[in-house]
C-alpha positions as CSV (number, residue, x, y, z in Angstrom):
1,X,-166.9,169.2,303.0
2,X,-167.3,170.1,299.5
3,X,-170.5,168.1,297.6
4,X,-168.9,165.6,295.5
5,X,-165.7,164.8,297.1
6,X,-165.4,161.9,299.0
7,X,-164.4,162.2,302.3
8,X,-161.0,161.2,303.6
9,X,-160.0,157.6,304.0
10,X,-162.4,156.5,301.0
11,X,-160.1,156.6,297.8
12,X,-159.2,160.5,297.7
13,X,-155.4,162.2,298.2
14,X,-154.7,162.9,301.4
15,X,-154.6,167.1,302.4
16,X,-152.0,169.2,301.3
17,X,-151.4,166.6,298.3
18,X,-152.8,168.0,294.9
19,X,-155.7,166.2,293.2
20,X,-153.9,165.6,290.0
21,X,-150.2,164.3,291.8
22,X,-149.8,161.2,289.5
23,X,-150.1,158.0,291.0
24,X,-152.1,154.5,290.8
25,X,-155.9,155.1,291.0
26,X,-157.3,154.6,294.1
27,X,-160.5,152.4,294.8
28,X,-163.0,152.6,297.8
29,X,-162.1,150.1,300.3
30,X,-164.9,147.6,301.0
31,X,-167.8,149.7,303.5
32,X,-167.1,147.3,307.2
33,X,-168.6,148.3,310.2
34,X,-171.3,150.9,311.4
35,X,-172.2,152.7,308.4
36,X,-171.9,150.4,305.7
37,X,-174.8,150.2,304.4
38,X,-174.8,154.0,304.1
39,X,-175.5,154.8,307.7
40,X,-174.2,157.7,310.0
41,X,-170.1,156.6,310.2
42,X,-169.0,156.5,313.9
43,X,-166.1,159.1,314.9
44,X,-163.7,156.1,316.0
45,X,-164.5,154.0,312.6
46,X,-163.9,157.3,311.1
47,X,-160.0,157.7,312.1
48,X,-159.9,154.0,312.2
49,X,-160.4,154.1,308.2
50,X,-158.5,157.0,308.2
51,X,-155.0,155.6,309.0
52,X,-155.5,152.5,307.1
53,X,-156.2,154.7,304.0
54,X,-153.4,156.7,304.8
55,X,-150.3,156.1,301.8
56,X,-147.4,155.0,302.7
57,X,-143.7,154.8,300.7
58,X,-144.6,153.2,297.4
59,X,-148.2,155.3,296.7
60,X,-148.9,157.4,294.1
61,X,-145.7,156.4,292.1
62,X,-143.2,157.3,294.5
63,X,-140.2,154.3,295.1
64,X,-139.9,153.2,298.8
65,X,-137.4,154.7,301.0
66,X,-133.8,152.4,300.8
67,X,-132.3,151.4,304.1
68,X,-129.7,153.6,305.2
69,X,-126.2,152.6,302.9
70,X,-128.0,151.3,300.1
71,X,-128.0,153.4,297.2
72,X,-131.3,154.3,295.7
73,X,-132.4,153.0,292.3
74,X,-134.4,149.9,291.5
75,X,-132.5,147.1,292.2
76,X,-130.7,144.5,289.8
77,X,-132.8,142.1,288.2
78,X,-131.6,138.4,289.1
79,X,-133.2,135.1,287.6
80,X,-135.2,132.9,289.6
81,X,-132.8,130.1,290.4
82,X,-129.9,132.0,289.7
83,X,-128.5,131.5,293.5
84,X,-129.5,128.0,293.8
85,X,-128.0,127.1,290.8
86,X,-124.1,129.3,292.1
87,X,-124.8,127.2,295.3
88,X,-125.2,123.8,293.2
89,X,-122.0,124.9,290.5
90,X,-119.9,125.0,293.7
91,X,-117.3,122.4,294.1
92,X,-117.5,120.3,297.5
93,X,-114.1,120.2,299.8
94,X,-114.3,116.3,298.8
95,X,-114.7,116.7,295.3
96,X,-111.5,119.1,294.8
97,X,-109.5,116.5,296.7
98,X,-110.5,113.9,294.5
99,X,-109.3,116.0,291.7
100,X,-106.0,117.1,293.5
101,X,-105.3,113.2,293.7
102,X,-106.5,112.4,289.9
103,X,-104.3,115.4,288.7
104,X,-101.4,113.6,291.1
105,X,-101.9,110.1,289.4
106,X,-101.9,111.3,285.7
107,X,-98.9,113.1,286.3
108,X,-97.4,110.1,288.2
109,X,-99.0,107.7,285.0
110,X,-97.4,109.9,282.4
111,X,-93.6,110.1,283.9
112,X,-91.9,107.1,282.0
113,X,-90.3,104.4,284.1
114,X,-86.5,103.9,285.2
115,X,-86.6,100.9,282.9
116,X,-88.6,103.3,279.9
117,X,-85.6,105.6,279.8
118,X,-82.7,103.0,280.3
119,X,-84.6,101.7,276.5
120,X,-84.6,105.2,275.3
121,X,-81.3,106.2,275.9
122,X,-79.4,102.4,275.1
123,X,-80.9,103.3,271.7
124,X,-80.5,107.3,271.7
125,X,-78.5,108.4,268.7
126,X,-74.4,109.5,269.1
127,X,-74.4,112.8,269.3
128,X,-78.0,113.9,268.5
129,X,-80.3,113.1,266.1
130,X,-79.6,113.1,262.4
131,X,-82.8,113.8,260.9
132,X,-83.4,117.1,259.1
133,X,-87.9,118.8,258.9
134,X,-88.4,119.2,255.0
135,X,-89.4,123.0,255.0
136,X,-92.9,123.1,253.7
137,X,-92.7,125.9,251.3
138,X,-90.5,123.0,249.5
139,X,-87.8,125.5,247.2
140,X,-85.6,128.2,248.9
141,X,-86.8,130.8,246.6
142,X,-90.6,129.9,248.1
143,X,-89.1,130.1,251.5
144,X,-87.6,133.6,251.1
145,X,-90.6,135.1,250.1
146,X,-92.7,133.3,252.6
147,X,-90.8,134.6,255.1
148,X,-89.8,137.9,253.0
149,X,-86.1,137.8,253.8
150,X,-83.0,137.3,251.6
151,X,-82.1,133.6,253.0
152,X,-83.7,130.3,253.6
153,X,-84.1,128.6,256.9
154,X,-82.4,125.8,257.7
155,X,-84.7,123.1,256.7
156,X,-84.1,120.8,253.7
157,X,-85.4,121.9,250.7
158,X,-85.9,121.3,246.7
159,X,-85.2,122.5,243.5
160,X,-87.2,122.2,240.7
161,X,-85.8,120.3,237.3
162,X,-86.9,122.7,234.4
163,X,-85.9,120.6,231.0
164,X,-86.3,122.3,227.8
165,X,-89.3,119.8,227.4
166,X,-90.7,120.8,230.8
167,X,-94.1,123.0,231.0
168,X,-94.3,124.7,234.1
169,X,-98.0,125.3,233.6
170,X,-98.7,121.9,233.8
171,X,-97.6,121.9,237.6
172,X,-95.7,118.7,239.2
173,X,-95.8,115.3,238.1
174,X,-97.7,112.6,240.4
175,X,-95.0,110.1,240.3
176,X,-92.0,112.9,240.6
177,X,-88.6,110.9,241.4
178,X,-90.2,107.8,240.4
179,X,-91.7,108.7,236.9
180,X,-90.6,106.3,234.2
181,X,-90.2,108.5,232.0
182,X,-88.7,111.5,233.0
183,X,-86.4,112.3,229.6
184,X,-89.7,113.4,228.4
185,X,-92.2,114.2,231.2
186,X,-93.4,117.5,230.4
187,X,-94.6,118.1,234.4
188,X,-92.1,119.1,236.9
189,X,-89.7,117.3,238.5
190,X,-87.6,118.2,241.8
191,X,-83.9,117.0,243.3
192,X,-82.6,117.8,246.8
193,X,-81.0,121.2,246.7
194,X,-78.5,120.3,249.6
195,X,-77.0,117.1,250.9
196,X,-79.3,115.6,253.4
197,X,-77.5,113.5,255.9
198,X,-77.3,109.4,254.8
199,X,-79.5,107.1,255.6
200,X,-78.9,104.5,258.3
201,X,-76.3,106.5,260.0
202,X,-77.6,106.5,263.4
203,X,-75.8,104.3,265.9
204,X,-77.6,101.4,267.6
205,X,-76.2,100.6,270.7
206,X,-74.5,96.8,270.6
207,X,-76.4,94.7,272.8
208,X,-75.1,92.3,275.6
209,X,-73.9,89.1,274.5
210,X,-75.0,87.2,277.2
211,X,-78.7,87.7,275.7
212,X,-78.5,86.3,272.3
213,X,-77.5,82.5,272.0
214,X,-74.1,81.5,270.6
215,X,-76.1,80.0,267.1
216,X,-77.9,83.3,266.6
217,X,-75.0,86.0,267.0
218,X,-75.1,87.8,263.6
219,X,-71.6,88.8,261.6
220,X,-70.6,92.1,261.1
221,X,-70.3,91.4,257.5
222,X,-73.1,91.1,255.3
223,X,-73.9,87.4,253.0
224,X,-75.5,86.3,250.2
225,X,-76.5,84.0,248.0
226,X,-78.1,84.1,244.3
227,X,-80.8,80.8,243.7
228,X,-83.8,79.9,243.4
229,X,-86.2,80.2,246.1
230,X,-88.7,77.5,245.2
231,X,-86.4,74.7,245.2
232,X,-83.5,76.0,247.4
233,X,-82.3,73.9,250.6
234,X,-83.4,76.2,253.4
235,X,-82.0,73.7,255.8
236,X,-78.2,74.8,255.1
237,X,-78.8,78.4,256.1
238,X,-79.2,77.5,260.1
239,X,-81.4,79.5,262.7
240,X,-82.3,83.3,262.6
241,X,-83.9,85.5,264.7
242,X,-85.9,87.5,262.4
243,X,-86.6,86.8,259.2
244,X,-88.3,89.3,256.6
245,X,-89.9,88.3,253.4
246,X,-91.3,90.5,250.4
247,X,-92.8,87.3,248.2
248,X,-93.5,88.4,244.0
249,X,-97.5,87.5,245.4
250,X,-99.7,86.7,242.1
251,X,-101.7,89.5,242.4
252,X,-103.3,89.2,238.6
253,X,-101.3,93.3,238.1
254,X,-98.6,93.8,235.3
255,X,-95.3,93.7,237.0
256,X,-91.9,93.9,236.1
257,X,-91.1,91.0,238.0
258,X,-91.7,87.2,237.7
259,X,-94.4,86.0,240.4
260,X,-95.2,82.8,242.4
261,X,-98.2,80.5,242.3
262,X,-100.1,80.5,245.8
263,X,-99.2,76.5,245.9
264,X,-95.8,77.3,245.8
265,X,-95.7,79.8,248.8
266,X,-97.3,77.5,251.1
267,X,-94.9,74.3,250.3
268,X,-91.4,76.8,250.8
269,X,-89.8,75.3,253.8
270,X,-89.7,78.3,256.0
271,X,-90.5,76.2,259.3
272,X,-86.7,75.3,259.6
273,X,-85.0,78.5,259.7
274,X,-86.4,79.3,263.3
275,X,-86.9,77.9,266.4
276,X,-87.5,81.0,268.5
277,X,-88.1,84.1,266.1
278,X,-90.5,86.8,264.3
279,X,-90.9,87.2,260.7
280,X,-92.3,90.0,259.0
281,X,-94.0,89.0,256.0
282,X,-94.7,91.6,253.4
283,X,-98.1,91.4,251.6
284,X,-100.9,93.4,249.2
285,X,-104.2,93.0,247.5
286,X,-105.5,89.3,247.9
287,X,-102.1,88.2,249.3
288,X,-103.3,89.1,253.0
289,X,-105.6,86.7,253.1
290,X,-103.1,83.9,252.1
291,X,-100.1,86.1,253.8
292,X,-102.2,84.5,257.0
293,X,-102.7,81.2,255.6
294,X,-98.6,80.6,254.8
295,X,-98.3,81.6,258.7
296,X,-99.8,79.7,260.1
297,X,-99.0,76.4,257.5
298,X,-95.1,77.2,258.2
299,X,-95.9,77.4,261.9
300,X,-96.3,81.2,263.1
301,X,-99.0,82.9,265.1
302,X,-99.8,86.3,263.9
303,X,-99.8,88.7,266.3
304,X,-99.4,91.9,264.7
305,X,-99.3,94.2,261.6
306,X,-96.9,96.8,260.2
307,X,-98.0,99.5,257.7
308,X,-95.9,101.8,255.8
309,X,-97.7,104.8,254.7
310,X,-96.3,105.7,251.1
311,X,-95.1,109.4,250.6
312,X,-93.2,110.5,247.5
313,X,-90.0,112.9,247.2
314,X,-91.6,115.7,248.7
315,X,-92.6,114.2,251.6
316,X,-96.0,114.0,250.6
317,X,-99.0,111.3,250.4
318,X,-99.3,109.4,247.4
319,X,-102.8,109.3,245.8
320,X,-102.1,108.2,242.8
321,X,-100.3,105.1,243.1
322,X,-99.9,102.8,240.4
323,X,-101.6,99.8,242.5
324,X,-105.1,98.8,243.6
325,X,-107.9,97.0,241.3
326,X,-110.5,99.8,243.0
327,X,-108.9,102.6,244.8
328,X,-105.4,103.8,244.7
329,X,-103.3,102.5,247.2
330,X,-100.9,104.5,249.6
331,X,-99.6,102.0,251.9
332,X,-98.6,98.3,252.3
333,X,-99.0,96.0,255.2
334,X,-96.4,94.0,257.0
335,X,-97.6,90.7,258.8
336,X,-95.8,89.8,262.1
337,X,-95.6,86.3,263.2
338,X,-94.4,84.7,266.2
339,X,-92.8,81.6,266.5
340,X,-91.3,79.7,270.5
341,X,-90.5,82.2,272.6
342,X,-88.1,84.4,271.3
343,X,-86.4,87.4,273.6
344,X,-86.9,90.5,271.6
345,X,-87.8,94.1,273.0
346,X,-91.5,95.0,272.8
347,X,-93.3,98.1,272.4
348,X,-90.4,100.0,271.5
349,X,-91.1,100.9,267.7
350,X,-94.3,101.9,266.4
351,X,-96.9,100.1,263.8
352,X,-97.0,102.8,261.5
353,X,-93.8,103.4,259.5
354,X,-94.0,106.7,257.2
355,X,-91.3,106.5,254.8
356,X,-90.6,107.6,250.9
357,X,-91.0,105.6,247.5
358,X,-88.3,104.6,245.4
359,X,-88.1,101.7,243.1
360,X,-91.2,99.1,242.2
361,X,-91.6,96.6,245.3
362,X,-88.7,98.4,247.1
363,X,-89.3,98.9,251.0
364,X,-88.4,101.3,253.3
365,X,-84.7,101.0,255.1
366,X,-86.1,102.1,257.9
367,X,-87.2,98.5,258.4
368,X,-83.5,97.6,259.4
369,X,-83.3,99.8,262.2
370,X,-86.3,98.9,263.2
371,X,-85.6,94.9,263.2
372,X,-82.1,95.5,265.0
373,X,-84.0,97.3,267.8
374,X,-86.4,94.6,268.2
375,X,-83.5,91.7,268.1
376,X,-80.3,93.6,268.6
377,X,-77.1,91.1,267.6
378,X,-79.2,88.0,266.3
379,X,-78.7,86.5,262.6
380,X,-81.1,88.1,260.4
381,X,-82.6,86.0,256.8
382,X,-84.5,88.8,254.5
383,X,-85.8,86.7,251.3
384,X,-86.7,87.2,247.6
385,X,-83.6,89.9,248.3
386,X,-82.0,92.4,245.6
387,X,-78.5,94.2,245.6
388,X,-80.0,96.9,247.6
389,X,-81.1,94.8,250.5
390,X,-77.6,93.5,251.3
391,X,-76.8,94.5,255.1
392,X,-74.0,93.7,257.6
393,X,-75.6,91.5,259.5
394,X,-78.1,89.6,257.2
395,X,-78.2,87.0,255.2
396,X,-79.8,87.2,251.7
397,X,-81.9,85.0,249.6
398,X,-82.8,85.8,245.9
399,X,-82.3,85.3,242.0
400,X,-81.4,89.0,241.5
401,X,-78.0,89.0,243.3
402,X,-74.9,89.0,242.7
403,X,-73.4,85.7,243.2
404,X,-72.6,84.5,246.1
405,X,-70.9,85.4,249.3
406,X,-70.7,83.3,253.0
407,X,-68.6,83.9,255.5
408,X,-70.5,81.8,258.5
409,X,-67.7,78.3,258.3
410,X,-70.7,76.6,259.0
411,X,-73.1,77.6,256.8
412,X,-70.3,77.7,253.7
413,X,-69.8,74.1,254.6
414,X,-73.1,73.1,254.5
415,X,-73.8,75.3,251.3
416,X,-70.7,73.4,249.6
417,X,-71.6,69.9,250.3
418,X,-75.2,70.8,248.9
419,X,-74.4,72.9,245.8
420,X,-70.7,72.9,245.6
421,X,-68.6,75.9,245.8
422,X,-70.2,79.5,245.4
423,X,-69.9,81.6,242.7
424,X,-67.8,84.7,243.7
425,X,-69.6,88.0,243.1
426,X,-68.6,90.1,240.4
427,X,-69.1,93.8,242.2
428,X,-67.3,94.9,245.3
429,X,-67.7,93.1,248.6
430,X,-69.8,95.8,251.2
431,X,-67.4,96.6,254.1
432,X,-67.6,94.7,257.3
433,X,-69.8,96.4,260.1
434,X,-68.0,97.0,263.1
């Protein structure tokens, strides 16, 4: 053996492999045995060391052999966990049937009731519904080139006013349809550009008469009568099912309408128009505090509130409303009181009543259809009334009307013996609903 090689099995390449073949360095093992401390090495230890310094698959940077089928390479690198944590994400046998029965019972939860869709379709509209989308891009001309083609689509849509005092610059006015002073606004203003179908056209299904009481079956004719509220004689009126009051509140503001001390809406005698009924009391600013108060002094548990989220012509929210001491309001609230135990159909409208502005203290007449589906065929009393509120059905209260007009024998008789005979109205007599 050459001097200063070491001799097999103690950290050298074995024979036939170069010297310089790449691979990890190799140390002496630890000297066991005969010989270790530099004595003569016994022929057995000898080949003993020798096959345990023999390399093996892996040594001197070559990779290990695969097992047959497996392609060589070094194999992918997976994160500690990674199967525990596929094993764990698993869903059990139990837990899918549990979610097999939860899907089951939404979709049972969600399918409206026999009695659900008799509601819905007593009070379907004839023939489909009337209501026609305003087209967002709001004129025709805006909705041809959003949709670059020669016609509109068949939404409703505007048309803007240009007035030889009109600057377009300026953009729309905030109070549009309702703007005092239009003759001379220099903003923009806008008008329908097509007919849109009339308002209160849809058909409410007649109810049964066997559910509303002989004393509270409403005529198909509307009635009136002009006086003063604060002294009138409720007791001639009779019983109503639903009654609907928009008082002139004193709400310290610069109206165009007289007002009423809070004294004198607590002492009005509304206890005696129901027995069994709702009213819908209409109130703003400080009023809802005392709205509450009148309830429950005329005998009424509140039990609910309506709000009517204010939009203006082009179906948009109002923020610049010309009420509110600190912020500008866009909505009013509606007060519902209970009194007895009157039958009416629940959960059948919603709270929230999105309709447009018109004139001051006007409110929606979406609030007609809404009170005929809650008491269908019942006498209705809507006080502090203008010419506008006149319906078939209802009777009106208010100092703004137009004389008066009864056609209930009873309530003409009482009216006569307590005020005499009514003054005739001047305009044309509404036509009898059928």
């Amino acid at each position: 053996m050459p001097m200063g090689q070491p001799p097999l099995g103690l950290g050298g390449p074995p024979p036939g492999v170069p010297s310089h073949f790449p691979g990890p360095p190799h140390q002496p093992p630890a000297p066991v045995g005969p010989g270790s401390q530099g004595g003569p090495v016994h022929p057995m230890h000898a080949a003993h060391n020798m096959q345990m310094a023999m390399p093996g698959p892996g040594h001197f940077g070559m990779p290990p052999f695969p097992p047959p089928g497996v392609p060589m390479g070094p194999p992918a690198a997976r994160p500690p966990g990674a199967d525990l944590d596929a094993l764990l994400s698993k869903q059990t046998v139990q837990g899918r049937a549990r979610t097999e029965r939860g899907e089951g019972l939404l979709e049972l939860i969600q399918k409206p009731t026999a009695k659900e869709s008799a509601t819905v379709e007593k009070f379907r509209t004839a023939g489909g519904p009337a209501v026609r989308e305003y087209c967002p891009h709001l004129t025709k001309e805006d909705c041809c080139c959003a949709h670059q083609r020669p016609f509109a689509c068949d939404k409703l849509h505007f048309k803007r006013l240009i007035f030889p005092w009109t600057d377009p610059t300026l953009g729309n006015c905030s109070y549009l349809d309702t703007c005092r002073h239009m003759k001379g606004c220099k903003y923009i203003h806008y008008e329908l550009d097509d007919e849109a179908p009339a308002a209160g056209t849809e058909t409410v299904a007649k109810p049964a008469k066997p559910s509303v009481p002989d004393y509270l079956q409403a005529l198909g004719q509307p009635q009136w009568i002009t006086c003063d509220i604060r002294t009138f004689d409720m007791s001639v009126l009779g019983k109503f099912g639903v009654i609907m009051a928009d008082p002139p509140w004193e709400i310290h503001q610069d109206l165009p309408y007289g007002t009423m001390a809070d004294d004198e809406m607590r002492k009005m005698n509304i206890k005696v128009l129901q027995d069994d009924g709702v009213i819908f009391l209409w109130v703003t600013g400080r009023a809802m505090e005392l709205g509450r108060e009148c309830l429950q002094l005329w005998g009424y548990k509140r039990v609910d509130e309506l709000i009517w989220v204010k939009t203006n012509q082009l179906q948009r929210l109002i923020r610049t409303g010309r009420t509110g001491h600190w912020l500008n309001h866009s909505k009013e609230h509606c007060l519902v009181g209970v009194k007895g135990s009157p039958q009416i159909n629940r959960n059948l409208d919603c709270d929230v009543l999105v309709a447009e502005v018109r004139e001051t203290s006007r409110k929606p007449d979406e609030m007609y259809s809404l009170l005929e589906r809650l008491s269908p065929g019942t006498r209705k009393l809507e006080i502090f009334a203008r010419p506008h509120n006149v319906q078939p059905g209802w009777v009106c209260l208010g100092n703004q009307l137009d004389g008066t007009k009864i056609a209930d024998p009873e309530m003409l008789a009482a009216y006569t013996k307590a005020y005499g005979n009514p003054t005739p109205p001047k305009r044309q007599v509404p036509a009898a609903k059928d």
